[in-house]
Structure formats: C-alpha cells, structure tokens
N, C-alpha and C positions, 0 to 999 in steps of 0.2 A: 191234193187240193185242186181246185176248180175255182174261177173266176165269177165273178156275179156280173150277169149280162148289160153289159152299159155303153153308152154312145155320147160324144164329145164334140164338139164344133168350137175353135175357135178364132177370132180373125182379130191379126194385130195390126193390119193396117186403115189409115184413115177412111170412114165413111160418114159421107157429109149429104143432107137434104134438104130443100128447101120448097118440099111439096106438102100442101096443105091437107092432103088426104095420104094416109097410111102409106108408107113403102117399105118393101123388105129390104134389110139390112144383111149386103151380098155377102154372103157365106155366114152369117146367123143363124143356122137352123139345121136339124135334126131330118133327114126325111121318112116319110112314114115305114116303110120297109125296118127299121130298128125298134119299131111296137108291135102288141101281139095286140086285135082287140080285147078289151073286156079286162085286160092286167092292169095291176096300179103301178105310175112310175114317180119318181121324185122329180121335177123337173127345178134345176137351177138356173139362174140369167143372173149376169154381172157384166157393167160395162162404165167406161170413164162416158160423160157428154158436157156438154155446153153449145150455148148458145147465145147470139149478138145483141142483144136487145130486151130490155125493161118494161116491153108492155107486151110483143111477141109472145107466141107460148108455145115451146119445143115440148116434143113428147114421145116417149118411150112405152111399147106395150108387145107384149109376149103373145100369141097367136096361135091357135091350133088349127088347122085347116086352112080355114077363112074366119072364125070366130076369134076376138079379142076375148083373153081373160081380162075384164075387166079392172081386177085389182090390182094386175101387173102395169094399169096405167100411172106412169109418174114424170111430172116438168121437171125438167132437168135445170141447171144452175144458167144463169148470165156470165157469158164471154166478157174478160178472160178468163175468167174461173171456170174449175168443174167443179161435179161432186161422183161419186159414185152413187152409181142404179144396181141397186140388187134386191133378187124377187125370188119365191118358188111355190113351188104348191107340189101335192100328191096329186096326178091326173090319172081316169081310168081311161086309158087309150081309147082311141075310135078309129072302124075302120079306115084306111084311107087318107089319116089324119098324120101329117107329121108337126112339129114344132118350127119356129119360125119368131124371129127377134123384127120388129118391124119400129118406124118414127114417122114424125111428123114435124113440122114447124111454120105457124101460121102469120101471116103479115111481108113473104118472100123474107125472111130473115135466115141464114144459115145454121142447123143443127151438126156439132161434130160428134161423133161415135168413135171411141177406139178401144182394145183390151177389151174387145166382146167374147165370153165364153158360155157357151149350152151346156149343160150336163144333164144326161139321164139315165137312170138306175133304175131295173127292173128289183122293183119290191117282193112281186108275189111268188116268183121261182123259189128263190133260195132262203126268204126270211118270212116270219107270220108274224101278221099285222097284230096288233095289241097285243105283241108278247117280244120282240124284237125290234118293232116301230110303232109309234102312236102318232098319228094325228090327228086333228082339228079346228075348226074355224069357223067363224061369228061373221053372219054376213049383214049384221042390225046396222041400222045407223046410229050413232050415240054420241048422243052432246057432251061435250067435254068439260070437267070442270077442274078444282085444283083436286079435288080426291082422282086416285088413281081409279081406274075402272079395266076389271078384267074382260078381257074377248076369247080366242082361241084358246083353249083350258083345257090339259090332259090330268088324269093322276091314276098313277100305277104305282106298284111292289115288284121292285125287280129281283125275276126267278134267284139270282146271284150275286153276294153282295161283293163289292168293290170294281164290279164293273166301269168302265166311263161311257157315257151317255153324251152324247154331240144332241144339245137343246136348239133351234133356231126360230127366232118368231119373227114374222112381218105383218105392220101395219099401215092402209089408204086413210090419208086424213085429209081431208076436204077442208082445205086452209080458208077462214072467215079475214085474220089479221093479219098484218105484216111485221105487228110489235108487240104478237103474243108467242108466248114458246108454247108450240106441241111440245108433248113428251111422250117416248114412247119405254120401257124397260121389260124385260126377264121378271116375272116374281115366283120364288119357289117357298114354299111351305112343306108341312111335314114333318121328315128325316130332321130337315134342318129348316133352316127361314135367310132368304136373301133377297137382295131386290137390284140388282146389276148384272149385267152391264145395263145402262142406261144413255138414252140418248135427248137433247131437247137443241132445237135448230129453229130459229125464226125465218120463214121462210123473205124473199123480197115482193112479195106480191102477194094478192088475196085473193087470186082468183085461180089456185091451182091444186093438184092432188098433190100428195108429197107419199113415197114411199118410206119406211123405215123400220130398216133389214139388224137384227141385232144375233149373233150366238157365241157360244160361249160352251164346253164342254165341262160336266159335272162326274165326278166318282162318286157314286150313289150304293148304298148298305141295301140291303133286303128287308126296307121297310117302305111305307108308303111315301110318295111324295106327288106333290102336287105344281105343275108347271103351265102359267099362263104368262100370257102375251099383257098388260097393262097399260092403257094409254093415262093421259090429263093433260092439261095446260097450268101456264103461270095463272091463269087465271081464267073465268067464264069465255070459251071462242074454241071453234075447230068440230068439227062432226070426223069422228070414228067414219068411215065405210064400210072396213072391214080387217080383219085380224084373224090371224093364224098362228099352231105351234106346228111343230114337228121336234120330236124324238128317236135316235137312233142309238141304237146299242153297238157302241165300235169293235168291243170283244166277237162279235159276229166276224170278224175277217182277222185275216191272217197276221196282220202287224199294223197297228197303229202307235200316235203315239200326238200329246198336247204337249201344251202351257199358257199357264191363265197369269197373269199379273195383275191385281187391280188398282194400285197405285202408280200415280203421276208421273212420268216422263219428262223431263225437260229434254226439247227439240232444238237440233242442231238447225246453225244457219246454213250448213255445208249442204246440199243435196245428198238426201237419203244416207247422212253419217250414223242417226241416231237407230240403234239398234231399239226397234219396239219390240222385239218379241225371238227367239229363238229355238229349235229342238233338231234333235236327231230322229234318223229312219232307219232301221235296216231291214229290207225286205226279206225275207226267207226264200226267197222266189224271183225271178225277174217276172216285172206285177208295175201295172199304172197303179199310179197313187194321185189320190184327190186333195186337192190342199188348199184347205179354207184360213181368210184370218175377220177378225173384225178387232177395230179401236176407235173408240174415241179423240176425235181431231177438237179439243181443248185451247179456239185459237187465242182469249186472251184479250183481243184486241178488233176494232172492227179494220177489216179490211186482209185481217193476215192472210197470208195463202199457205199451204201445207203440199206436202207429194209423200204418196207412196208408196211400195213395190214391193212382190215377192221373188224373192232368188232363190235359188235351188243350187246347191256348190258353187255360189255368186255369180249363178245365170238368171238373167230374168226369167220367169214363168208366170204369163205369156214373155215373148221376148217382144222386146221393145219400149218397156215403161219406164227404163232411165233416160231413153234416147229422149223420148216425147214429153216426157216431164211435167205431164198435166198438173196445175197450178188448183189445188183442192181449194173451195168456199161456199157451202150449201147455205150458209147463215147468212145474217149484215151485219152481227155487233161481239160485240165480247162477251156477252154469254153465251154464247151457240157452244153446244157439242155434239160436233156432227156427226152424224153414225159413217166408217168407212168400213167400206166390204172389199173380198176379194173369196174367188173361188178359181182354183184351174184342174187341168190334170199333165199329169208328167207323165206322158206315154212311156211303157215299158222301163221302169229306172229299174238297174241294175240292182243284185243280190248282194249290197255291199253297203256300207257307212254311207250316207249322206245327211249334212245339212241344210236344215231351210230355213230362211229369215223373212220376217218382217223390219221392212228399213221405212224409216220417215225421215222429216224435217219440217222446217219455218221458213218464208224467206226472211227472216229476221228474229232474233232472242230477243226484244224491244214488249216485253211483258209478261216474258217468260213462257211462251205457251208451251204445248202438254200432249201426251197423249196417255190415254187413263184406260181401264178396262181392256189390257191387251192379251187378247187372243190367238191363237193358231193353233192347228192341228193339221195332220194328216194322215191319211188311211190306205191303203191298198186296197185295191180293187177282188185280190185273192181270197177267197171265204178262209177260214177258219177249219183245221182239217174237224173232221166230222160230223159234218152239216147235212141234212139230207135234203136234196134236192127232188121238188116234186115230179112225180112220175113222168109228165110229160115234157119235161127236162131235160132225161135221162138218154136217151136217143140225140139231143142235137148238139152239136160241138159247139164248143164259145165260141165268140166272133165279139169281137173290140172292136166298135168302129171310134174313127174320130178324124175330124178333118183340119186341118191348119193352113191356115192365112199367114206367111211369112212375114215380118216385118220392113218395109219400104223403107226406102233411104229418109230422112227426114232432112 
C-alpha cells in the first residue's frame, strides 16, 4: 500500500487581528513546494472565530498566492460567541502558489482565530476524477425564495455498489436580512430521495456573506444518483453567490469507517458530556487519518450557547478545544440551526483500535436544545491496496507534510 500525497497545517493557538486589510493567519497555510502545477487538489479550511462588535465586520477568506477565493469569504459571529468557518474547493494548482488562511476586521475591533486546520489532498496521482471523485459549482447569483434552489449538482452510477461516498456541499449567501432564515441542505435523488442534513441560521446583521458548510456520508448501490447543494429562505431575501458539491469514494483507501444519526440529541449542561456522534478505526497500517464531523447546533432558544470538540482515545484533535471552550452562536433566535463543522488530521495513529468522538453541549437544558443530523467519519490517508498510481508517480517517494501549532496555556 502507498499513501496518497497530502499536506496538513494546523494551529491551536490564539490568533487575533485587528487590521482592516487582509492578514495571514501565522502558521495557516500550505506552502507552495506541497503542489505540483496543473494537478487538482481538495483544499479544506476550518476554524472557530469571533468577534467584539455589532456593526464591525470580522472576516475570514482562504488565499492562494496573493488571490482571495472569493467564496471562501465569510463574517464570522459577535463576541462572545463563535461559530465555526468551514470552506473547500478542488483547486488546480498554480505555479509558485501555496495556500494560505488569512482575516480581517473593520472599525479597530478585535477578530479571534483558533482550531485553524488546512488540509490538502492530491486528487490526480492516485484517484480519477469523475469516477472516484466528482465535483462542481454554480458561480450565478440567485435570489432566494421559499422553494429550495439547486447550485453545485453532480450525478453519477457508482462502478460498485455499497460503497460509501463522503458528499460535502458549501454555500456564499449574501445576507439582505437579519430576521429571515437562509437555508442551506444536501438533496439527493435517484437510488433513493433525501433532503438532510440541513441547515437554516439568521444571521445578526445584513450586510454580510455567510458561509454554510454541510456533509454527510452515503452507501450508495450501482445505480444513478444525483447530489446537489440546495439553498432558500423563510421567505423572499438572500442572494445565493455561490455553491458547490464534492464527492469522494472512501473505499478508495485503505480503512475508513462513518456514522450518520439524524435524529435529535438532547444537549447536556456539563461541558462537552453529550455524546453527538461516535465510531471505531482500525488502521491496517500506521497511516494519518482525516477526521471530519458536521451537526446541527438546534439551540432552541435565543441567546443559547453550545461547544464542541473532536477526541480521538479522549484526546482533543486539534488539541486544545476543551481548554478554550469556544462558546458556539451563528444565529439570534430560536430557530437558528446552525451548521458546525470540524475537520483534522491525526498524524501517523497507530495499526490498532481507536476511537473517536464527537462531544457537544448547552450552557443550559432551559428548552431543551439539540443537536440533529450528526455526522462523522474517518479515513486514512493509506490507498487501498491495488490502486495504480500514475506513471509519474511511480519514481517519487511519499512525503506527508504537516505542521502543528501546539496549544498555549490558556
């Protein structure tokens, strides 16, 4: 077996800004030496933010070079609350180009950054495109109304049926209101017909972009199906910018392994008691493994706050997110459900049993809040024996980079 060529950044300690033009976010970023030009790579960004102030506008955007992906633009929540920022896209490398997590925050008001993680995955060596991975993305603008509206839309027959497929879509919605719900959801047709996980978040202002990051893995038959990204509101407000899917076939690597829940959690008051989501790993191989979750923060209530963390044999990963205990609120009211994200990787876990959790909470049971659509998974980094690697492949040894930012005292 052989490894599929990938590169990691990530930094657990506090970074704070309060400069009105773009700065990089120290040790956020990928440097170019880990691209080949002209290759497709998956590029992922997650990170907790907040920021002090109600008319200020704090903001988060992914960077290749010196060019902003522009869709990777998104205001993060008002201090003291966070919310989680999660983005990706397929890029074809450029020379000289590496990745790069940058912010801003305007009016001197202070933006915080922490549990920022890169990940990128070289696509074109080891897997083919429209047969191992599918993506796509809608760069229209589109007015929002209560019918859903697709953007990013793939649909394939996979070569082999009972596969599982890691689906993940994200949508830029250009917020008009402050007291209308965006909504963004998953809709799959076909094989089968669903329309979750799903997210909808009132944002507190109206004059900002808002990201929202949803996935979910499927085991999918050897028939067609069809997978797009779907925006709407409570009602007429919100312009679509832009929408994407991505598709991955997990059976492609060596060990993976999910679980999907889509009913309702009631959230402990205890910090991170409530078990959202858990599975087993065992690696065939000592092998990084990438470990995504997404849930639904169902607060219930206006004002509630939520937390929450991935552990790995009840370690953090990143480390540090019980310490810092970022206080989750992308909403204002009690119907918000807020999309949370989470992505890392676990350098090198050993060829043996591990578990990994998704943990949350409330700071309060006072209307029962929830967390719904819960997700995780995790993959190895190690291919799948039998894979053939393209020619110009074949000559160069793996090389795993990845860089870690220790967690500071808090």
């Amino acid at each position: 077996m052989a490894a599929i060529n990938h590169a990691f950044a990530a930094v657990t300690t506090t970074q704070t800004t309060t400069s009105a033009s773009y700065a990089d976010v120290s040790g956020a970023a990928i440097a170019s030496g880990s691209f080949t030009a002209g290759k497709k790579y998956l590029i992922c960004v997650t990170a907790v933010g907040g920021f002090g102030d109600n008319v200020a506008l704090g903001e988060v955007a992914v960077v290749h070079g010196s060019t902003v992906f522009a869709e990777s633009q998104d205001t993060m929540s008002i201090s003291p609350f966070f919310k989680t920022y999660s983005w990706f896209t397929v890029w074809t490398a450029v020379s000289s180009e590496g990745i790069k997590v940058q912010f801003r925050c305007s009016g001197g008001i202070t933006l915080t950054l922490d549990t920022i993680t890169v990940l990128a995955i070289n696509l074109t060596d080891d897997l083919v495109e429209n047969t191992d991975w599918f993506f796509a993305e809608d760069s229209s603008d589109d007015s929002l109304t209560t019918t859903p509206l697709a953007g990013g839309s793939i649909t394939f027959t996979p070569a082999t049926a009972s596969h599982d497929w890691l689906v993940m879509t994200h949508s830029q919605i250009d917020i008009t209101s402050s007291s209308i719900l965006p909504i963004s959801r998953i809709s799959r047709s076909g094989e089968a017909s669903s329309s979750l996980p799903e997210c909808r978040t009132e944002r507190r202002n109206a004059f900002n972009f808002s990201g929202f990051g949803l996935s979910r893995v499927f085991t999918l038959g050897n028939a067609s199906n069809t997978f797009a990204e779907q925006s709407s509101a409570a009602s007429t407000a919100h312009t679509r910018l832009h929408s994407k899917i991505f598709a991955l076939n997990l059976n492609k690597f060596s060990d993976h392994s999910f679980a999907y829940t889509e009913a309702d959690v009631g959230l402990s008051a205890t910090d991170y008691a409530t078990a959202l989501q858990t599975l087993g790993i065992t690696p065939a191989v000592q092998s990084d493994v990438w470990i995504g979750a997404y849930w639904g923060w169902d607060s219930q209530a206006t004002g509630r706050e939520g937390e929450s963390r991935i552990q790995v044999d009840n370690v953090d990963q990143p480390a540090g997110q019980t310490t810092a205990n970022r206080q989750l609120k992308a909403g204002t009211d009690a119907t918000d459900e807020d999309p949370i994200n989470h992505s890392t990787l676990v350098a090198a876990m050993t060829a043996a049993a591990h578990t990994v959790d998704l943990d949350g909470s409330a700071d309060s049971t006072t209307s029962t809040p929830s967390g719904q659509h819960r997700t995780l998974w995790a993959v190895t980094m190690e291919l799948a024996a039998g894979g053939a690697p393209s020619p110009d492949r074949i000559p160069k040894p793996h090389i795993s980079k990845w860089a870690v930012q220790r967690a500071a005292s808090w």
